[in-house]
C-alpha positions in Angstrom: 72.8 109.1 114.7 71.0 107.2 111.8 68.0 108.8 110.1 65.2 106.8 110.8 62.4 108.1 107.8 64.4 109.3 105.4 62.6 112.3 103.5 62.4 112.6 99.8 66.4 113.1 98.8 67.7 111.7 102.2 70.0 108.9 102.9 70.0 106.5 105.3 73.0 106.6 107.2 74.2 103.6 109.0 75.8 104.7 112.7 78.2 101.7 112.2 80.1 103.3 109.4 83.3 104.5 109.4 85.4 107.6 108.7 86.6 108.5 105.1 90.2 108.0 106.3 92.5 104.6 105.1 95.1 103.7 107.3 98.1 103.0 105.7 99.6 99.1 105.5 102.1 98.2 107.8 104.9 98.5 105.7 104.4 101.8 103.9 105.6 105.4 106.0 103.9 108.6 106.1 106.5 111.5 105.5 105.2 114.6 106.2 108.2 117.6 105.9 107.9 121.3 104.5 109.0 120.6 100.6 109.3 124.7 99.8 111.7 127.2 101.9 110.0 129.7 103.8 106.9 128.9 102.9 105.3 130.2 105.7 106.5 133.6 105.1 104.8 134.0 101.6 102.4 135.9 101.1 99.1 134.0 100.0 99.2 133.2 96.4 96.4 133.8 94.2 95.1 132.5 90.9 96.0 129.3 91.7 93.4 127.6 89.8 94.9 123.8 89.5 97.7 121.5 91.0 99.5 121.7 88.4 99.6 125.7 89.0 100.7 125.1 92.2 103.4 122.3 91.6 104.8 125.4 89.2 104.9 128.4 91.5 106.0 126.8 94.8 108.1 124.0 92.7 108.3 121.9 95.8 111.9 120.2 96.5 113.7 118.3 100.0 117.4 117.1 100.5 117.5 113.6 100.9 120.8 111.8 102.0 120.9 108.0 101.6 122.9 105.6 103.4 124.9 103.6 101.3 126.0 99.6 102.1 129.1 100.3 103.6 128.3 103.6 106.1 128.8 106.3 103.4 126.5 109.0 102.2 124.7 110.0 99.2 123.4 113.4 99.0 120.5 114.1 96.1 117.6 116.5 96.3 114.3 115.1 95.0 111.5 117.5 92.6 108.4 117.2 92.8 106.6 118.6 89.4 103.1 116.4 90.0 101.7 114.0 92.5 103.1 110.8 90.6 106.8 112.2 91.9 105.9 111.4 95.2 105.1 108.0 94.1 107.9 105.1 95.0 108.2 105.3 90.9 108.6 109.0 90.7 111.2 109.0 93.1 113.3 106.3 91.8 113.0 108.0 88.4 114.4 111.2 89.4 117.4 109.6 91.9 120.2 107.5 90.4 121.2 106.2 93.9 117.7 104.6 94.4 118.0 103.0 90.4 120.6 101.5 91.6 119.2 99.9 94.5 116.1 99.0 92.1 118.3 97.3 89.6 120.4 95.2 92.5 116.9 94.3 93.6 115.6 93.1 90.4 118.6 91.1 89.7 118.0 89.4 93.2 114.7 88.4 92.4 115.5 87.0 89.1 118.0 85.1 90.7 116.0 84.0 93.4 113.3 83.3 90.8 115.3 81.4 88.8 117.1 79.2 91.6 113.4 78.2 93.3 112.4 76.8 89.9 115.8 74.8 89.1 114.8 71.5 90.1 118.7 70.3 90.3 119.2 73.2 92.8 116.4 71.9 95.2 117.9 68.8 94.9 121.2 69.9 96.4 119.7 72.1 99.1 117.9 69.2 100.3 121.0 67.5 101.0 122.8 68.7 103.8 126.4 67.8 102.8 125.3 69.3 99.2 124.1 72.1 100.6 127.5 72.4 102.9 129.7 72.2 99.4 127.3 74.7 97.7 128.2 77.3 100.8 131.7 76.2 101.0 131.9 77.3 96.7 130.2 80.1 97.0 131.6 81.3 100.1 135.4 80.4 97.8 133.6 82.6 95.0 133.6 85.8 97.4 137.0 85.4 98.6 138.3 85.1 95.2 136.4 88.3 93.7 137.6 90.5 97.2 141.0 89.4 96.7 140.2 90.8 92.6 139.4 94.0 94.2 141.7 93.9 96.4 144.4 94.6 94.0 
Protein backbone atom coordinates (compact mmCIF):
# COMPACT_ATOMS: atom_id res chain seq x y z
CA UNK A 1 0.00 0.00 0.00
CA UNK A 2 1.48 3.39 -1.06
CA UNK A 3 2.06 6.12 1.51
CA UNK A 4 -0.18 8.83 0.67
CA UNK A 5 1.47 12.08 2.90
CA UNK A 6 4.71 11.17 3.30
CA UNK A 7 6.09 12.42 6.81
CA UNK A 8 9.37 14.27 7.15
CA UNK A 9 12.08 11.22 6.15
CA UNK A 10 9.40 9.09 4.32
CA UNK A 11 9.21 7.77 0.89
CA UNK A 12 6.72 7.43 -1.38
CA UNK A 13 6.41 4.06 -2.37
CA UNK A 14 4.77 3.21 -5.56
CA UNK A 15 2.35 -0.13 -5.17
CA UNK A 16 3.39 -0.89 -8.92
CA UNK A 17 6.96 -1.65 -8.04
CA UNK A 18 8.43 -4.71 -8.11
CA UNK A 19 10.48 -7.15 -5.98
CA UNK A 20 14.44 -6.81 -5.56
CA UNK A 21 14.81 -10.16 -7.41
CA UNK A 22 16.33 -10.40 -11.35
CA UNK A 23 15.28 -13.22 -13.12
CA UNK A 24 17.87 -14.74 -14.86
CA UNK A 25 18.13 -14.63 -19.05
CA UNK A 26 16.95 -17.44 -20.90
CA UNK A 27 20.13 -18.92 -21.57
CA UNK A 28 22.08 -18.74 -18.34
CA UNK A 29 21.22 -21.86 -15.43
CA UNK A 30 20.96 -21.62 -11.83
CA UNK A 31 23.07 -24.41 -10.08
CA UNK A 32 22.35 -24.65 -6.73
CA UNK A 33 24.39 -27.98 -4.97
CA UNK A 34 26.17 -28.32 -1.43
CA UNK A 35 29.94 -27.17 -2.53
CA UNK A 36 31.44 -28.45 1.27
CA UNK A 37 31.03 -32.23 2.66
CA UNK A 38 29.06 -32.53 5.60
CA UNK A 39 28.34 -29.21 5.97
CA UNK A 40 25.34 -29.63 7.73
CA UNK A 41 27.04 -31.47 10.50
CA UNK A 42 29.48 -28.58 11.53
CA UNK A 43 29.14 -27.06 14.19
CA UNK A 44 28.41 -23.17 13.65
CA UNK A 45 31.54 -21.36 12.84
CA UNK A 46 32.32 -18.20 14.47
CA UNK A 47 34.56 -15.17 13.71
CA UNK A 48 33.71 -15.21 10.45
CA UNK A 49 34.00 -11.69 9.88
CA UNK A 50 34.28 -11.52 5.72
CA UNK A 51 33.82 -13.73 2.61
CA UNK A 52 36.96 -14.13 2.10
CA UNK A 53 37.07 -15.77 5.79
CA UNK A 54 34.58 -18.04 4.84
CA UNK A 55 35.85 -19.00 1.25
CA UNK A 56 39.08 -20.10 3.55
CA UNK A 57 37.56 -22.17 6.31
CA UNK A 58 34.81 -24.07 4.45
CA UNK A 59 37.18 -23.96 1.09
CA UNK A 60 34.19 -24.84 -1.02
CA UNK A 61 34.77 -27.60 -3.94
CA UNK A 62 32.19 -30.06 -6.34
CA UNK A 63 33.13 -32.91 -8.81
CA UNK A 64 32.20 -32.09 -12.13
CA UNK A 65 32.34 -34.71 -14.99
CA UNK A 66 32.19 -33.37 -18.57
CA UNK A 67 31.05 -35.00 -21.58
CA UNK A 68 33.39 -35.06 -24.12
CA UNK A 69 32.56 -34.99 -28.27
CA UNK A 70 32.64 -38.43 -28.77
CA UNK A 71 30.63 -40.03 -25.47
CA UNK A 72 33.66 -40.15 -23.09
CA UNK A 73 34.21 -38.54 -19.67
CA UNK A 74 36.29 -36.04 -18.08
CA UNK A 75 36.45 -35.94 -14.45
CA UNK A 76 37.87 -32.45 -12.74
CA UNK A 77 36.87 -30.99 -9.40
CA UNK A 78 36.38 -27.18 -9.52
CA UNK A 79 37.67 -24.51 -6.24
CA UNK A 80 36.08 -21.96 -5.34
CA UNK A 81 38.52 -19.43 -3.35
CA UNK A 82 36.19 -16.06 -4.17
CA UNK A 83 32.91 -15.28 -5.88
CA UNK A 84 34.71 -14.58 -9.33
CA UNK A 85 35.43 -18.62 -9.40
CA UNK A 86 31.94 -19.16 -9.86
CA UNK A 87 32.02 -16.91 -12.72
CA UNK A 88 32.00 -18.62 -16.42
CA UNK A 89 35.73 -17.07 -16.34
CA UNK A 90 36.68 -18.47 -13.08
CA UNK A 91 35.70 -21.76 -13.98
CA UNK A 92 37.33 -22.04 -17.27
CA UNK A 93 40.44 -20.73 -15.57
CA UNK A 94 40.73 -23.41 -13.14
CA UNK A 95 39.48 -26.51 -15.74
CA UNK A 96 41.75 -27.41 -18.75
CA UNK A 97 38.80 -29.45 -20.36
CA UNK A 98 36.62 -26.30 -20.54
CA UNK A 99 40.03 -24.18 -22.11
CA UNK A 100 39.88 -26.36 -24.48
CA UNK A 101 36.46 -25.96 -25.42
CA UNK A 102 37.09 -22.02 -25.07
CA UNK A 103 40.00 -22.16 -27.47
CA UNK A 104 37.99 -24.48 -30.27
CA UNK A 105 35.29 -21.83 -29.79
CA UNK A 106 37.38 -18.87 -30.40
CA UNK A 107 39.04 -20.41 -33.34
CA UNK A 108 35.34 -20.99 -34.73
CA UNK A 109 34.45 -17.54 -34.51
CA UNK A 110 37.54 -16.16 -36.07
CA UNK A 111 36.92 -18.38 -38.74
CA UNK A 112 33.42 -17.61 -39.05
CA UNK A 113 34.51 -13.95 -38.67
CA UNK A 114 36.81 -14.02 -41.20
CA UNK A 115 34.71 -16.11 -43.85
CA UNK A 116 31.44 -13.54 -43.45
CA UNK A 117 33.81 -10.65 -44.44
CA UNK A 118 35.68 -12.43 -47.44
CA UNK A 119 33.82 -11.00 -50.22
CA UNK A 120 35.12 -13.95 -52.74
CA UNK A 121 33.61 -16.46 -50.27
CA UNK A 122 30.04 -14.76 -50.42
CA UNK A 123 30.47 -14.89 -53.95
CA UNK A 124 30.76 -18.62 -54.06
CA UNK A 125 28.09 -19.39 -51.49
CA UNK A 126 25.77 -17.43 -53.60
CA UNK A 127 26.20 -19.74 -56.26
CA UNK A 128 24.64 -22.93 -55.82
CA UNK A 129 26.96 -25.13 -58.00
CA UNK A 130 29.94 -23.05 -56.20
CA UNK A 131 28.66 -23.69 -53.13
CA UNK A 132 28.07 -27.68 -54.10
CA UNK A 133 32.10 -27.80 -55.14
CA UNK A 134 32.97 -25.81 -51.89
CA UNK A 135 31.07 -28.85 -49.82
CA UNK A 136 32.20 -31.46 -52.09
CA UNK A 137 36.30 -30.02 -51.13
CA UNK A 138 35.71 -29.68 -47.90
CA UNK A 139 33.81 -32.68 -47.37
CA UNK A 140 37.26 -34.42 -49.59
CA UNK A 141 39.42 -32.41 -46.79
CA UNK A 142 37.80 -34.54 -43.87
CA UNK A 143 38.12 -37.77 -45.45
CA UNK A 144 41.68 -37.21 -46.25
CA UNK A 145 42.64 -35.96 -42.54
CA UNK A 146 40.41 -39.31 -40.99
CA UNK A 147 42.14 -41.56 -43.25
CA UNK A 148 45.72 -39.46 -41.60
CA UNK A 149 44.37 -40.56 -38.38
CA UNK A 150 43.48 -43.47 -39.26
CA UNK A 151 46.79 -44.79 -39.64
Amino acid sequence: MAIEKPQLGGVVIDEGTSEAIKLLHDNKTAIISKFTADSMSQAPVEGIQKLQDAFDHFQPQVDVTHTTEDGGEVNETLNFTSVSAFSVKGMIEQSGFLQELKGKEDDYQTLIKRLMTNKVFQKLLADPAGKAAFVEALNAMIQELDDVDGE
